[in-house]
C-alpha positions in Angstrom: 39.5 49.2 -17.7 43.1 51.5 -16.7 42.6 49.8 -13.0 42.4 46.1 -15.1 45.5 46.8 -17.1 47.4 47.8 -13.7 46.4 44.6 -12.2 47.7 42.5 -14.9 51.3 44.4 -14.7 51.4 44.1 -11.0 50.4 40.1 -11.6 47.1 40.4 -9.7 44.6 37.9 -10.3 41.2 38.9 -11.1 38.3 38.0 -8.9 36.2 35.4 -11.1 32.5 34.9 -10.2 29.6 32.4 -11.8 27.4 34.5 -14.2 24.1 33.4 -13.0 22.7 33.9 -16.8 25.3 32.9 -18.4 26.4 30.0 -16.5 30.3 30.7 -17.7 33.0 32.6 -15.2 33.4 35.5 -15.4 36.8 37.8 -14.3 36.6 41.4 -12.5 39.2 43.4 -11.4 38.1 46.0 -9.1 37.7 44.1 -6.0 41.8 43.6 -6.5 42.5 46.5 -7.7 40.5 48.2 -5.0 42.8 46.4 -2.7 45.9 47.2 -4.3 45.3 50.7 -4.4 44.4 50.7 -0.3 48.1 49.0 0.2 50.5 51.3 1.8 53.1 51.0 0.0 50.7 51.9 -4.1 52.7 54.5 -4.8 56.0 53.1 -4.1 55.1 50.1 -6.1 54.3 52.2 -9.2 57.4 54.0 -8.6 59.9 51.3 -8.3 58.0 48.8 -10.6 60.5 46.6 -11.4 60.2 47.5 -16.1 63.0 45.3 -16.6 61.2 42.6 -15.6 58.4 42.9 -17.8 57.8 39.5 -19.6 56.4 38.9 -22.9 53.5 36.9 -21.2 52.1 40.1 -19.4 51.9 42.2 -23.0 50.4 39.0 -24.5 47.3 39.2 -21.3 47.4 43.3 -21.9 46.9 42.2 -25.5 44.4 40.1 -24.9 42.2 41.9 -22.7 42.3 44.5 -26.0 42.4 47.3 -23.5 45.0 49.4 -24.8 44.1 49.1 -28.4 40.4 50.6 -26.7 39.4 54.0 -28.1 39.3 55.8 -24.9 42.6 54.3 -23.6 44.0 57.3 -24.1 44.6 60.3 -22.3 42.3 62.5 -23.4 39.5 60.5 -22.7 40.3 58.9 -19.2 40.9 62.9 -18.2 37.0 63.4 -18.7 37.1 60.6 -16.0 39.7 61.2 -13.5 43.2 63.1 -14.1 44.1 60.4 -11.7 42.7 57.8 -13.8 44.9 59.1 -16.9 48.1 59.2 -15.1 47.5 56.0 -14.6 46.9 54.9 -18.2 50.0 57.2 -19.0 52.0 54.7 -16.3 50.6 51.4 -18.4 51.0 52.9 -21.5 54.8 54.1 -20.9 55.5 50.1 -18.8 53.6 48.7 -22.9 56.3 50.8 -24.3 59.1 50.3 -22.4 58.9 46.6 -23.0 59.5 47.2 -26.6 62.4 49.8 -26.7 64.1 47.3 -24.1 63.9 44.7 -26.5 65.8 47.0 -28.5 68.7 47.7 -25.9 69.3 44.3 -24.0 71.5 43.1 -27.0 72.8 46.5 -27.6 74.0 46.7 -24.3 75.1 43.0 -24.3 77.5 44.0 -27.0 78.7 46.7 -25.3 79.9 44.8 -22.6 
């Protein structure tokens, strides 16, 4: 679920695979995010993510997916799974809020200039 949410801010696709019961696609995330965590440069990613950039369409697919609205998307809970796990939810969950505050201070700043 945290890995799933990281993807979709880093804008990598899911892997999507037939369900053989179900007939319909289905969309994973760990393969990619799997990947993504083996690049070299992870960490330097996370750090320099690029918040500014952060479009309306990625909150509307973190909305979507419902993860962050999940009751153990928080902190507390993903530390029973990993305490790397959590910082990685804390990362998502400060990039959801950030969005919003910076809808806030784009036209402040605007007018300031």
């Amino acid at each position: 679920m945290v890995m799933s949410t990281v993807c979709i801010l880093m804008k990598i696709a899911p892997a999507s695979k037939m369900n053989p019961e179900t007939q319909k696609k289905e969309y994973d995330y760990w393969k990619p995010a799997q990947k993504m965590m083996n690049g070299s440069n992870f960490r330097n990613e996370l750090l320099n993510y690029p918040k500014e950039d952060i479009t309306e369409d990625l909150i509307k697919k973190l909305s979507t997916a419902a993860f962050l609205e999940h009751p153990n998307f928080n902190r507390t809970k993903l530390e029973t799974v990993s305490g790397t796990i959590a910082s990685f939810g804390d990362w998502v969950m400060a990039m959801h809020k950030f969005y919003f505050v910076n809808k806030i201070v784009i036209p402040k700043k605007a007018a300031l200039a």
